[in-house]
C-alpha positions in Angstrom: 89.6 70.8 110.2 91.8 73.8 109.7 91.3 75.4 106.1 95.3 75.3 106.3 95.3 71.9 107.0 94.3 71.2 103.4 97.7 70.6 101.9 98.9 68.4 98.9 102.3 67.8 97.3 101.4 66.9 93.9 104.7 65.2 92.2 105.3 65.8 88.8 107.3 62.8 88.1 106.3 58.9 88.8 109.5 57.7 91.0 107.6 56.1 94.4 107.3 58.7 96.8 107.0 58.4 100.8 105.7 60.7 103.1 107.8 63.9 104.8 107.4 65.7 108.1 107.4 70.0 106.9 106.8 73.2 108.1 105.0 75.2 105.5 105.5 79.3 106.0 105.0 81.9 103.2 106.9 84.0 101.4 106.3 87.2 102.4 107.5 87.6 106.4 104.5 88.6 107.8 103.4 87.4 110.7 100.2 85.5 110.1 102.3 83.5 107.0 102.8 80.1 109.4 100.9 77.7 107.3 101.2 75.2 109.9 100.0 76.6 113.0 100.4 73.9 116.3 96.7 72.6 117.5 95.1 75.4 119.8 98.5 77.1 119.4 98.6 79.8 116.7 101.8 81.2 117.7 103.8 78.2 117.4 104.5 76.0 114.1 103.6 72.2 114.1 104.9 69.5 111.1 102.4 68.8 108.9 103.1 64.8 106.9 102.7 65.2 103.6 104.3 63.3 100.2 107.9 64.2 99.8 108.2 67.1 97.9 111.0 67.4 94.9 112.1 70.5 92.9 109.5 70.8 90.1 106.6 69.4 92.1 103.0 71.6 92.7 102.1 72.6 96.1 98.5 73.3 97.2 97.3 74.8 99.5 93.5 74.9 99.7 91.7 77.6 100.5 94.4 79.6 101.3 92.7 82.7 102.1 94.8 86.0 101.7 97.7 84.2 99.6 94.5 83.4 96.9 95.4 85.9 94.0 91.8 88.1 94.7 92.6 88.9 98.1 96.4 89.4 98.1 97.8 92.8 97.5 99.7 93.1 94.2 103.1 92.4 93.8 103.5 92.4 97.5 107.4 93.6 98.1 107.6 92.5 94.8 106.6 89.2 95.5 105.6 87.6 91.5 102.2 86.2 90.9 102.4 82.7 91.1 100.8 80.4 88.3 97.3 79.4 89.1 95.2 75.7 88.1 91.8 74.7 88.8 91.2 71.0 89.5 88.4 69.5 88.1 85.9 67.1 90.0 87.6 64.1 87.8 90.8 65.5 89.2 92.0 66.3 85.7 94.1 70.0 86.6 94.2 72.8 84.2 96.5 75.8 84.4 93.9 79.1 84.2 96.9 81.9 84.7 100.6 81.6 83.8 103.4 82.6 86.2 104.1 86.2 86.2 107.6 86.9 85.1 110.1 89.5 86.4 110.0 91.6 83.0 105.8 91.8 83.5 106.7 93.1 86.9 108.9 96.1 85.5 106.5 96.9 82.4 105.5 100.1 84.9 108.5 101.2 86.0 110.0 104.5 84.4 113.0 105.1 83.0 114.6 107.3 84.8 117.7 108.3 82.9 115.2 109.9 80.7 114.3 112.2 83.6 117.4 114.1 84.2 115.4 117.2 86.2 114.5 114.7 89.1 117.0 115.1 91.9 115.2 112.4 94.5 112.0 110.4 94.6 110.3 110.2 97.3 107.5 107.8 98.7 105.4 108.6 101.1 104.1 105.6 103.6 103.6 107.1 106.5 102.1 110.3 108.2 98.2 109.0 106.7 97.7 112.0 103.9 95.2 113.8 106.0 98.3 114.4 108.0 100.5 116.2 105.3 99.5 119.6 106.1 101.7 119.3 109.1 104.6 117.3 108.0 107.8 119.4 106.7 108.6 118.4 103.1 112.5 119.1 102.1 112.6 122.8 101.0 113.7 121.9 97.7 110.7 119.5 96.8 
């Protein structure tokens, strides 16, 4: 079994639910973020039956690798850090980190009306820093 295949809608209400035919992708665009891969197919998406899912409901997706807070990059194009629960083995669940909240995500960014010298900002992705020596910086950095 595929550790993707280990998917649960867990409803937060108790109206009768059936099951659904989805497509679960991620959030962030990339291309390994199909959830549902097709059997011997990685490329391709396949539907995955699960209980219908309403607004307000917990997904879970387990063992979800890279999208598992320890192993994803933080604030990924300012993607939030999604709440977090440990189930128990008597299937009591318990929420161990809140949801991160757009104001947490700014606590580090600067004011910059404060900073009237600044004329641009720049941020450097790409040459590798072991190649600056030969890149041309604007002459009035």
């Amino acid at each position: 079994m595929c550790i993707r295949d280990r998917m649960y809608v867990i409803p937060m209400d108790s109206t009768p639910r059936g099951l659904k035919k989805y497509i679960v992708v991620g959030s962030c665009c990339e291309t390994g973020d199909i959830m549902t891969p097709a059997p011997q197919d990685p490329e391709n998406v396949a539907t995955r039956l699960l209980t219908e899912a309403k607004v307000g409901d917990l997904f879970v997706i387990g063992g979800s690798g890279a999208y598992c807070s320890s192993m994803s990059p933080s604030n990924y194009n300012s993607h939030l850090k999604p709440a977090e629960f440990l189930i128990r083995t008597n299937g009591e669940i318990q929420m161990i980190k809140k949801r991160q909240e757009l104001e947490d995500l700014w606590k580090s960014e600067m004011d910059l009306k404060q900073h009237h010298l600044i004329q641009f900002c720049l941020l450097y992705t790409s040459p590798s820093p072991r190649a600056l020596s030969t890149t041309r910086m604007p002459s009035s950095a």
